[in-house]
Structure formats: structure tokens, C-alpha cells
N, C-alpha and C positions, 0 to 999 in steps of 0.2 A: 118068790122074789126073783126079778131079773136084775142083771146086771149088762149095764152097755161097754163092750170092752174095743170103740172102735179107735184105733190108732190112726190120728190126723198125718202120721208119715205116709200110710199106706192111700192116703187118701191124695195124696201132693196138697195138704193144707197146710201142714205144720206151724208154718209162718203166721199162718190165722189166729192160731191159738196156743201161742208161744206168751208165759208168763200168766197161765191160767193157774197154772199148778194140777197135782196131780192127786189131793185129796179126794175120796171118794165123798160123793155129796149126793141127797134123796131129789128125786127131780119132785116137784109137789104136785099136786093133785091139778092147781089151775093150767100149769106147765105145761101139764099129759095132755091136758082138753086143751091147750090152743095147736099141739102139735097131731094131735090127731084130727084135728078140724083139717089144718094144711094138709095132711096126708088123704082125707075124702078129697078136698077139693083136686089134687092131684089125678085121682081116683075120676071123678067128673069131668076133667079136662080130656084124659084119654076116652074115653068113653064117647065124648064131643068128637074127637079126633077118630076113632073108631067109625063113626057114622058118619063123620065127611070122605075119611078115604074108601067107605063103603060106595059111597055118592060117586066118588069120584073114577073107582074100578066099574063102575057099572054104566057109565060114561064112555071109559076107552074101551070097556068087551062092547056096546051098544055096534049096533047097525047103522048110526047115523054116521053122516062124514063127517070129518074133522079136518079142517083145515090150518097151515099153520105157518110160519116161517123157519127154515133151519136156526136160528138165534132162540127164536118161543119155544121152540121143543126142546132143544139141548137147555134152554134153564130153566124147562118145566123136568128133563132128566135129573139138573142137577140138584136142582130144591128134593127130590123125592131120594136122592143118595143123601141129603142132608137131613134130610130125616131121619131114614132107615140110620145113617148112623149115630145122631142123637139117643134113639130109642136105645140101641142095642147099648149104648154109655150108660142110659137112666137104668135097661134092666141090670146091667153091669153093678151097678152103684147098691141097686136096693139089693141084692142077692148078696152082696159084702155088707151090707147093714143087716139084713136078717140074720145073717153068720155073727155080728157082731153084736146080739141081742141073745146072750143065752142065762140060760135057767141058773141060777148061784145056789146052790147046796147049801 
């Protein structure tokens, strides 16, 4: 048996899920299967996103020229820091939710 022990303070949700209560409850069988659908499809999104910024590294190392405007490149720089830091948040997130996913004696 697991037990989910994630605390919505540490999450800055609190406010979301304030007046839930704090009984422990069995999540059921249909619950697991719609939340681990969400979790593939998460799973499929990167993978999509994997092979476009594949496409897209082998683009800027290519030999072909590229031309551009100083405005196009500084917000083709900024969109890829918006990235990069989105991601590093998502791995952020799931590695405190696998922490908060442990095994109950």
C-alpha cells in the first residue's frame, strides 16, 4: 500500500485546497486510471518536445546560414530560457511528488 503525503503548503497551493479536510480517503481504481492516463499523456508531450528541440538543435549546429533580426533572435533566446525554466519547475515538481508517494507499513 502507498500513501500520498503531499502537503499543498509546500506546494504554494494551500489556498486550493483549503476545507477539503484532512481524512485519509482510498483514491479508487477508475481515479488511478484517469490519472495515470494524464501522466502518459505528459510522458508523450515531452517526448513530442524531445524531437522538436532535436530538429531544432540540429538546425542551429547545421552549415546552412541563418539569418535573422536582432529582436527574432533575442526572442527565439528568450522563449528557449522559458523553457529551460519551465522544465527545470516540471522536474522540480515531479521529484517532490515521487518523494511524496511513499510505501505505508
Amino acid at each position: 500500500m502507498y500513501e500520498i503525503i503531499a502537503n499543498p503548503e509546500d506546494y504554494q497551493i494551500d489556498h486550493l485546497v483549503n476545507g477539503t479536510g484532512n481524512a485519509s480517503i482510498e483514491v479508487d481504481k477508475e481515479e488511478r486510471k484517469k490519472w495515470a492516463k494524464e501522466i502518459e499523456n505528459f510522458s508523450q508531450k515531452l517526448t513530442r518536445f524531445a524531437e522538436r528541440s532535436g530538429k531544432l538543435a540540429e538546425l542551429l549546429e547545421g552549415d546552412r546560414k541563418i539569418i535573422t533580426t536582432p529582436a527574432s533572435f533575442k526572442t527565439l533566446k528568450i522563449q528557449l530560457f522559458a523553457i529551460n525554466e519551465k522544465l527545470d519547475n516540471a522536474i522540480e515538481i515531479a521529484n517532490r511528488l515521487e518523494s511524496d508517494i511513499v510505501e505505508k507499513q
